[in-house]
N, C-alpha and C positions, 0 to 999 in steps of 0.2 A: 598603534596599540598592539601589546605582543601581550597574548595570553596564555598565562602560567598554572599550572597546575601547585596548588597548596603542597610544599614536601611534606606538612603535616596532616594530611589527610587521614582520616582512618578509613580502612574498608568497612562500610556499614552491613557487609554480608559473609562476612571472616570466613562464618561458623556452614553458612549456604554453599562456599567455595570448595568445602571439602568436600560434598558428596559429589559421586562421579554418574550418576541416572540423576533425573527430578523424581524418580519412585523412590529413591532412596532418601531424596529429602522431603519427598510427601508423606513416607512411614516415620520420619525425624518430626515433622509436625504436628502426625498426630499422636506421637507418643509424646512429645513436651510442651505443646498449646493446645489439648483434645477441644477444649471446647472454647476458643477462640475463633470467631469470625471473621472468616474471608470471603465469604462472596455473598451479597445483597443483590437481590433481582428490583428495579424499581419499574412495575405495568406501568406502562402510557408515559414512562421518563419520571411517575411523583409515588405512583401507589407501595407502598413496602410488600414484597413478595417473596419468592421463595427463597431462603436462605442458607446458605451449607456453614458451618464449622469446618476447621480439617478435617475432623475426625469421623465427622458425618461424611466427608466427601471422598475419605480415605475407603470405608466402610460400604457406599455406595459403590464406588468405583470397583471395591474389589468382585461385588457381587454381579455388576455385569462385566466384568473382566473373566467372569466363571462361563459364561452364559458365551461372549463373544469367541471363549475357546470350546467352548462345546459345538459353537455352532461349527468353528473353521475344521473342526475335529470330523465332520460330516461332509466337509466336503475336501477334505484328504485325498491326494494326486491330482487336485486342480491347480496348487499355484506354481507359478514360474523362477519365484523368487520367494525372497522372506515377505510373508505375508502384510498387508496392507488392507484396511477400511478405508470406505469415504464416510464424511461425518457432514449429512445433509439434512440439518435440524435447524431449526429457528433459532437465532442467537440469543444467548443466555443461557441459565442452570443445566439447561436437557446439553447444548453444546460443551460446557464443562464437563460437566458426566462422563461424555461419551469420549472425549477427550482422553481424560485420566485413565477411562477404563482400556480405552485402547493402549495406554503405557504399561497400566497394569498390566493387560494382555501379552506383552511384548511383540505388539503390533503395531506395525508404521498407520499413523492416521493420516489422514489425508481430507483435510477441509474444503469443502466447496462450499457455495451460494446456493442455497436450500432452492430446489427444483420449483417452478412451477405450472400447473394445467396447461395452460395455453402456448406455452415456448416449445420448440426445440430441444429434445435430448439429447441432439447428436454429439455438444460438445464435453457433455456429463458422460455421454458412452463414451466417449474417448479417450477422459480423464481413466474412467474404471479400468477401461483396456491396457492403457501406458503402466498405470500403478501396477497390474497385473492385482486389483484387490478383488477380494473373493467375499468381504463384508461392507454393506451398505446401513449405517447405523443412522434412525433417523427419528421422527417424536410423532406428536398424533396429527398436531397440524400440517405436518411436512406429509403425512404416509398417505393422503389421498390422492395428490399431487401424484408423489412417482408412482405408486399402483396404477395409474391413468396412462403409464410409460411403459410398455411392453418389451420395448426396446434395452430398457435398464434394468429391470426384473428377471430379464435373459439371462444377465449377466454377471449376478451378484446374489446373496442371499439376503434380504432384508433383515435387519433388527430393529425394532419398536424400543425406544431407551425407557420409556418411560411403562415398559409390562416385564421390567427387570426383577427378579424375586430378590429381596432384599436377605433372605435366607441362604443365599449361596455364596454369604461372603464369609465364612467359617470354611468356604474349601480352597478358597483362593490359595496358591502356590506363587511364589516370588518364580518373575520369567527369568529365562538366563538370559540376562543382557548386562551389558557395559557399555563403560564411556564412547566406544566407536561402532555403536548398536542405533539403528536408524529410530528417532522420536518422531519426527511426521515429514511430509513432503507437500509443501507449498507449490503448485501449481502455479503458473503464470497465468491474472484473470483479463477477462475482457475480449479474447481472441477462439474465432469456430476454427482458425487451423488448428495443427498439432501443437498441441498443449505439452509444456518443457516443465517439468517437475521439479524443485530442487529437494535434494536429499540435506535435509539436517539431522545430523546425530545429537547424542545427548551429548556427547562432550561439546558442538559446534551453540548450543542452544543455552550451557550451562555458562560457557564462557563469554557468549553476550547475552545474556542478564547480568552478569558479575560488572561486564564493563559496563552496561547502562548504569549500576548503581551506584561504580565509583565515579564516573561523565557528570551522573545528575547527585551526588551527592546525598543520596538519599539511604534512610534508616530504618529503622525501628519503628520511630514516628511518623514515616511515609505513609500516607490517607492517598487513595486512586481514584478517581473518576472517570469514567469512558462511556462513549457512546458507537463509539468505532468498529466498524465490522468486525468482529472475532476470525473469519475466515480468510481474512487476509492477514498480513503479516506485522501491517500497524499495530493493528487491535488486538492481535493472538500477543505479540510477544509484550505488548504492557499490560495485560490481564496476567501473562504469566511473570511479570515482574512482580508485582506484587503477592504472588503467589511464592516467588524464589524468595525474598524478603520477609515474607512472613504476618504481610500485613494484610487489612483489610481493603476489598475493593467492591466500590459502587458501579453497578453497570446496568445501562438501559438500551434499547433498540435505537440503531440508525434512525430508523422512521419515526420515533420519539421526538427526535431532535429535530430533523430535518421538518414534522409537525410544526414544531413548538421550541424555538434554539433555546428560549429561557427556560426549556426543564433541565439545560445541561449546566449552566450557571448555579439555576436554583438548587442544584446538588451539590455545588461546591461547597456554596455557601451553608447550605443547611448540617454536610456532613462533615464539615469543615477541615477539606480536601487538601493536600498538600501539592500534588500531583493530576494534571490532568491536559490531553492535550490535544487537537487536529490539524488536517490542513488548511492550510491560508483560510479557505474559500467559508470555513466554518465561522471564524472571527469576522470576518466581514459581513456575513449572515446575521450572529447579535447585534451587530450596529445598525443593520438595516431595519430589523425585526423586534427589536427590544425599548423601548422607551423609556424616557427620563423617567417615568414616575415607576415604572419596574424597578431601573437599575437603582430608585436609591432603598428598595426594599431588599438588598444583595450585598453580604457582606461577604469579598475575597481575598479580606486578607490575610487568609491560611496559605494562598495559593500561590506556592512559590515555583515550581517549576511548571511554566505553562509552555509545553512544547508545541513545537511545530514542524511538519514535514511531508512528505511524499506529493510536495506537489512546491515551485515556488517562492519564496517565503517576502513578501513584499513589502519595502519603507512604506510604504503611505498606509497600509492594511496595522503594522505591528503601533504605529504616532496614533493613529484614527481611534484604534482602541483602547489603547494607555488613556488617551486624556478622555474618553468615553464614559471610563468605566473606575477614573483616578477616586472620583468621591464614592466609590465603591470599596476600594479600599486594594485595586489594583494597582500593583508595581510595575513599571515597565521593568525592572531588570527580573522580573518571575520569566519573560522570555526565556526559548528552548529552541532555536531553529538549531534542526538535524538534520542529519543525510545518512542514507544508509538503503537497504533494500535488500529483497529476500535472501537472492545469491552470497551475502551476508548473517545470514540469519535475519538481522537486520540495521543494528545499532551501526556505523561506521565514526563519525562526529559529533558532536553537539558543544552549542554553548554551553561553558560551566554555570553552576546556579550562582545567581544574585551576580552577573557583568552584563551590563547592556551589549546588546547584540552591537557589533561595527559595523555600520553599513558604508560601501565606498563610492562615490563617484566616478565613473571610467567615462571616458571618450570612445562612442562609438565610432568611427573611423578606427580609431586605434585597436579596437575590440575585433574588428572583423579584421584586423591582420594577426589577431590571435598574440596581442601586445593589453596588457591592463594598464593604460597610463592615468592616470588621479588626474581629476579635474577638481578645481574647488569648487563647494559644496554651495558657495553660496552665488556662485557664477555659471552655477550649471543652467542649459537649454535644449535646447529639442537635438543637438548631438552629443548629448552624455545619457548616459544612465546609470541606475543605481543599483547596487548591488548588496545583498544582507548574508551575512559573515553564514556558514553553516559550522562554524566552530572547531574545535582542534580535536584532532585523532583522538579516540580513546587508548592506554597508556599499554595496550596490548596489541595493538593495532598499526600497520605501518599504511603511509597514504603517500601517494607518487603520482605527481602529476607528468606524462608521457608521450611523447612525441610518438604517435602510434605507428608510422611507418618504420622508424630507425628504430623503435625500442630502446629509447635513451630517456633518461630521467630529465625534466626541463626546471630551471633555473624559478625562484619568484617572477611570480607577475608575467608568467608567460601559459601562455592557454593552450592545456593538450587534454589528453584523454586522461579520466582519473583512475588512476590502479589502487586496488586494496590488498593488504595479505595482512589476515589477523586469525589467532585458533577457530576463531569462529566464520569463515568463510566455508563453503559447502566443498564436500571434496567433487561432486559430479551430479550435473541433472539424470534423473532417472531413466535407463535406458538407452542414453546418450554419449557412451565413451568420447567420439570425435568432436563433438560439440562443449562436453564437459573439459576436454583436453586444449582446443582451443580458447575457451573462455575462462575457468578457473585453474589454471595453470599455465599460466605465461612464465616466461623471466624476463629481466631485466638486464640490459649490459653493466658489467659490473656486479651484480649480484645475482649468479646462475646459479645459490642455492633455497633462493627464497622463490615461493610458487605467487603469482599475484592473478587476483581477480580484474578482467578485463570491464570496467563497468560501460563502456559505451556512453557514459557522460562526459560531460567536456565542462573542466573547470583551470581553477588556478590557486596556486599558494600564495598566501600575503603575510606575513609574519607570525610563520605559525597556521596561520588561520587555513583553512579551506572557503574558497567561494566558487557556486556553481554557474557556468554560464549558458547552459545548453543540457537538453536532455536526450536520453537515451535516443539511439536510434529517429524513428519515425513517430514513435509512441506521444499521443495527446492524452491530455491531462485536464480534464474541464471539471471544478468542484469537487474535486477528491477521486475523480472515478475515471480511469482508462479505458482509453476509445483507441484500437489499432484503427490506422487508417484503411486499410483493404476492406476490413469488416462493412465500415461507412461507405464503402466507394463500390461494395459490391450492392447493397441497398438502394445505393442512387440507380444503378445500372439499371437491378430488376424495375427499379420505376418509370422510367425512360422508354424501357420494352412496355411497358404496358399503355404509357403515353404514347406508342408509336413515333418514337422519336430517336430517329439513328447516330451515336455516337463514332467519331472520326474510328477507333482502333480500340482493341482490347485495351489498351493502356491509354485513355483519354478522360478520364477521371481521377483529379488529386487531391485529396482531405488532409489538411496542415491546420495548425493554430498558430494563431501571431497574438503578439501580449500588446492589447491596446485597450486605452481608457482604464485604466489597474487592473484588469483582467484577462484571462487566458481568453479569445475568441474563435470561435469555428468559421473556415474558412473552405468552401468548395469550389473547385474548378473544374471546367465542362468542356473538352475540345468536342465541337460540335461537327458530322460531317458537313460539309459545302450546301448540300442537297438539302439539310436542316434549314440553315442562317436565319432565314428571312423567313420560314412557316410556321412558326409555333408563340405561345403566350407567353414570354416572360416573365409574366405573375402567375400566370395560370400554373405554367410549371415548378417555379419557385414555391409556389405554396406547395405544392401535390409533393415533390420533391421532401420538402422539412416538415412536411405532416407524417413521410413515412419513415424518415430519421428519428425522428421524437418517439414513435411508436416501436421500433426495433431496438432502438439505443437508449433514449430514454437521457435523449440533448439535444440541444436546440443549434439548427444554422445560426453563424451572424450575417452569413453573405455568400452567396453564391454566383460564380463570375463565368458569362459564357465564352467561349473564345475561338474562332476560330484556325488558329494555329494550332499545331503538332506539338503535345506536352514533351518536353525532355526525357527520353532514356538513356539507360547505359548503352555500353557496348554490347551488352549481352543480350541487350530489350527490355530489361527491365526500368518502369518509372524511377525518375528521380525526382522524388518528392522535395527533399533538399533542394533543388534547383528550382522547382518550380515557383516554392514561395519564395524566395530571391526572388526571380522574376517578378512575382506579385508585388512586393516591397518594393519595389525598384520599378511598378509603372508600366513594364516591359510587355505584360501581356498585353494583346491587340483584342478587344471586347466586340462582338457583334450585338450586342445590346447595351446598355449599361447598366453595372452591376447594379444586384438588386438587395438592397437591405432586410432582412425579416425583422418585424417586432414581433416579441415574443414573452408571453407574462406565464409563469409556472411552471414551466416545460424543464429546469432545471432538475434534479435530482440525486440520491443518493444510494448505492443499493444496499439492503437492512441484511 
């Protein structure tokens, strides 16, 4: 199947393409739709709540976009750079707000995952520190939290979004910015190291919304639903899809969903959604959670482009739901698996609207010599696996699968490392010349005038198509939510010391997931010293162990294996996590207990 892009297509955003800021087509909005509704708050995923118009939002924005330059006006010879806010507000309306006003401002914003009491600042101070931001804008739920944080009040001037005078949008001043003027900086989430920034301009942000609308086909008559973090780059850049388009968008809290997955259904249906989408782990959730006698009170069949991404996208997960949710009035061809990521802005591929997804059969043997050989589909066994198309390049966007040591471009059906170069890739993480220079500006042999983003994914070409086979780096992925493995592995350790129980080396600890039973699973390994082997409980520890995982991470072990061998490192000393789970998959490790399974009901999650 080789997928074609319509030569008849119209750009559903013509008129969106020509402004070079989103302030520019956010003063375009509310001077020719003032009072046309874009953004519905719904409490608890059903209640109708606070609502903006453009024009209302244009109007608000501008009034704390007065307020956020008076404040940074006061603390004048503090920044290091062009100025930057964090926006650490409960998701919804106040994160809007603060959002726009910070564009309005001509201030890079800079979204985080709203602070709480009982954690950890250190990795929000270090966000603040990198950004070099000198505003902390945040709402009444959020401000008791970090006033509680002395450490980040040090650091930054707080703003209150919601004791904005609504009066000081008659002084508002248009900022001097342009297309290659920074709109916000996406932080990498999940990790207490140093946290990598990426810089998106408005031009890098203008030009993937454009391509997501021409990728999914959508209009005028484009309806959005979301439930997805705003502070990451899923949920920020399809809030502000609909925002670039000029339509209306329904949006409720994470924790809405993850409560109750049929308030996010119940939205489609009700608001009769055109657009709406998550990862894997979200759809498998309504099947779990949802029941015959709900689904036949749910009509979806507005819902044509139901995407999917940042995690996976699975045959058995996209069948299980189609025929779930068919007398629903769901299509399986409303499918939308993508790929993309922040260093991106974000859009990179997607299936077009209304083609079933291609899902392929490979031969594992063949897969692990980095060969996709086709098995038939209806002969496959426990050595094939299947694989679900992430769709073809958007029409501005170039995709290069690469042989990462030679920097040579690889043939179909051969598995390298996946390169991107499109307008909308970031020119450099913040603060990070050498990093930005190795990563978002590669080249390629044969074309040393195109710059290409290095994604550290590992996929393949198949007629047209892109299909993933491997993800970045060391990074896990359980339910939509990243887990660096250091982070986990440095949690096990602190527990261990406290259990009095001696691990072989600083490096005898390795956190991997392996995709079994249709899902991602958590997987830990323990080189135990000698002097350990034989004195300790291995329930006893396995429990203590994934009681403080769950409470740190907020994810559940599937299995924790003790061993008394030497984990693999490099040359240099450092783990090889890569090598390790091979070994695991492959048997290799030598167990001085036998691994120990955890059940575990709830402990899953999402963060709102």
């Amino acid at each position: 199947m080789n997928v074609e892009r319509s030569p008849s297509l119209v750009k559903p955003s013509a008129a969106a393409s020509v402004f070079a800021t989103l302030v520019d087509l956010a003063r375009h909005h509310a001077r020719v739709q003032p009072d046309k509704q874009y953004l519905l708050w719904l409490d608890k995923g059903r209640e109708e709540g606070k609502t903006y118009t453009f024009a209302e939002l244009d109007y608000a924005a501008r009034a704390l976009a007065v307020e956020l330059q008076r404040q940074l006006a006061l603390r004048a010879g503090t920044e290091r750079q062009p100025p930057a806010a964090i926006i650490a507000t409960q998701p919804g309306p106040q994160f809007v707000l603060a959002f726009f006003a910070c564009l309005y401002a001509g201030i890079a914003a800079v979204p985080v995952y709203p602070q709480k009491k009982n954690e950890s600042s250190e990795r929000l101070c270090r966000v603040i520190s990198d950004a070099g931001a000198q505003l902390l804008i945040t709402d009444r739920l959020s401000l008791a939290a970090l006033l509680a944080h002395e450490a980040i009040t040090g650091l930054v001037q707080v703003v209150d979004v919601d004791q904005a005078d609504p009066a000081l949008a008659g002084q508002w001043q248009a900022p001097a910015i342009d297309a290659g003027s920074v709109a916000f900086i996406q932080y990498t989430s999940g990790s207490t190291g140093i946290p990598k920034g990426v810089v998106v301009t408005h031009a890098n942000l203008m030009s993937n919304e454009q391509m997501i609308a021409e990728s999914l086909n959508h209009d005028h008559n484009t309806v959005y639903v979301s439930w997805l973090p705003v502070f990451h780059d899923l949920g920020l850049i399809g809030l502000l899809q609909a925002f670039y388009l000029g339509v209306r968008c329904i949006l409720m809290s994470p924790l809405a969903f993850v409560a109750n997955p049929l308030r996010w259904l119940e939205a489609i249906s009700r608001y009769r959604a055109t657009t709406s989408g998550a990862p894997n782990f979200a759809y498998d959730l309504c099947l779990q959670r949802i029941t015959p006698e709900q689904r036949q009170q749910l009509d979806l069949s507005s819902w044509t482009v139901a995407y999917s991404g940042a995690e996976p996208v699975r045959k058995g997960t996209l069948e299980r739901f189609a025929e779930a949710f068919a007398d629903s009035g769901f299509r399986a061809q409303a499918y939308c698996p993508c790929y993309g990521m922040a260093e991106s802005t974000l859009f990179v591929t997607g299936v077009p609207q209304g083609i079933t997804p291609l899902t392929l059969t490979l031969d594992k043997a063949q897969l692990n010599l980095d060969r996709a050989v086709l098995v038939d589909a209806q002969h496959a066994g426990p050595q094939s696996i299947h694989f679900v198309s992430s769709g073809v390049p958007a029409q501005s966007c170039q995709v290069r699968v690469v042989d990462p040591q030679r920097c040579v471009a690889l043939a179909d059906d051969l598995v390298g490392e996946i390169w991107v170069s499109s307008p909308s890739v970031s020119g450099g993480y913040r603060n990070r010349p050498q990093l930005s220079q190795e990563v978002l500006q590669a080249t390629l042999e044969g074309e040393p005038q195109r710059r290409f983003l290095r994604t550290g994914d590992l996929g393949f070409m198949h007629q047209g198509e892109l299909f993933v086979t491997g993800r970045r780096k060391d990074l896990i992925i359980i339910d939509g939510k990243n887990h660096y493995p250091h982070d986990l592995e440095q949690t096990i350790e602190r527990t261990l010391a406290q259990l009095s129980i001696s691990i072989a080396n600083a490096f005898s600890i390795a956190a991997f997931s392996v995709d079994r039973d249709e899902r991602e699973q958590l997987v830990v390994v323990i080189s135990l010293h000698k002097s350990q082997a034989q004195i300790f409980s291995v329930e006893q520890t396995s429990r203590a162990i994934s009681a403080a995982v769950v409470r740190a991470h907020g994810v559940a072990l599937d299995e924790l294996l003790f061993v008394s061998s030497r984990l693999p490192l490099t040359s240099s000393g450092k783990l090889q996590r890569t090598q390790c789970r091979s070994l695991y998959l492959d048997g290799q490790l030598q167990a001085v207990a036998s691994p120990f399974e955890l059940s575990h009901q709830g402990t899953r999650e999402v963060t709102s």
